[in-house]
C-alpha positions in Angstrom: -19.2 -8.0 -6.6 -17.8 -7.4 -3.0 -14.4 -9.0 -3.8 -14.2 -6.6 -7.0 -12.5 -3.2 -6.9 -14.8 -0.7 -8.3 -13.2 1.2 -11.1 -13.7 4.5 -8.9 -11.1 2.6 -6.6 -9.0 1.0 -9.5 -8.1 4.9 -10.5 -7.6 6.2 -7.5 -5.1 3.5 -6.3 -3.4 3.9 -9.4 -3.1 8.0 -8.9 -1.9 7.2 -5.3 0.3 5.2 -7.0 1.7 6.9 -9.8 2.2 9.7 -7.5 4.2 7.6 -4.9 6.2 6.1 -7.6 7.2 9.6 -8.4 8.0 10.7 -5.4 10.0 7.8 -4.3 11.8 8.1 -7.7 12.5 11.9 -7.0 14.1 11.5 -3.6 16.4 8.7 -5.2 17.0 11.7 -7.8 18.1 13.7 -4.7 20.1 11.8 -3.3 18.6 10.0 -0.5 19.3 6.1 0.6 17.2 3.4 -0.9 17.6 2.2 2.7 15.7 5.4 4.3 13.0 5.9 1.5 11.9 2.4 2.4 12.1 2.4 6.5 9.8 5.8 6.0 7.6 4.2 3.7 7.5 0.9 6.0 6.5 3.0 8.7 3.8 5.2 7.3 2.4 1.9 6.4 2.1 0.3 9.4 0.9 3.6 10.7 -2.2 3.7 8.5 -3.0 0.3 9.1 -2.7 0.5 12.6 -5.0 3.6 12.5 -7.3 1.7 9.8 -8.0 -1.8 11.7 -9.5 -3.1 14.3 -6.8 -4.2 17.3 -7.3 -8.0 16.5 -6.6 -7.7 12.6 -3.8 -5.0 12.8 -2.0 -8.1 15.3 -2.9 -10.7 13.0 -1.4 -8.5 10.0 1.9 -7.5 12.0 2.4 -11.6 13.1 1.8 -12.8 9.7 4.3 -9.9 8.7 6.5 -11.0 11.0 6.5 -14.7 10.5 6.9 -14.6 6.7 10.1 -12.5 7.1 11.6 -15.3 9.7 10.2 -18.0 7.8 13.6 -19.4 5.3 11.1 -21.4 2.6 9.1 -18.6 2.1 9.1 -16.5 -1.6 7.5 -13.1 -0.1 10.7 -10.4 -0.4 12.8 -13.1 -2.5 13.8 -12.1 -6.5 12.7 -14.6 -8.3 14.4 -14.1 -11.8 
């Protein structure tokens, strides 16, 4: 049962979501770059994590982060269609 979301958390990361979705989709809407939306959004991110983790795991994250965007054979960020 650990690895399961509970439905409490299933609906609340799909508010958070819906909401963001909106948002993002508003500021498109009005105008602003695709480009900016997404460095904001990257990071906010990294500023919750950082702020959420432990030193050790927050590294870990950023240099698995980091690798996967140098590494050529990898799928993460690629359109597969």
């Amino acid at each position: 049962m650990d690895d399961e979301i509970e439905l409490d958390d299933k609906k609340e990361i799909n508010f958070i979501f819906k909401e963001f979705v909106n948002k993002v989709q508003q500021l498109l809407i009005d105008g602003y770059s695709p480009l900016a939306i997404a460095g904001v959004m990257s990071v906010q991110s990294i500023s919750l994590y950082k702020n959420s983790m432990d030193e050790e795991d927050f590294n870990k994250m950023m240099d698995t982060i980091f690798a996967e965007a140098h590494n050529e054979t990898s799928n993460i960020g690629k359109v597969l269609h």
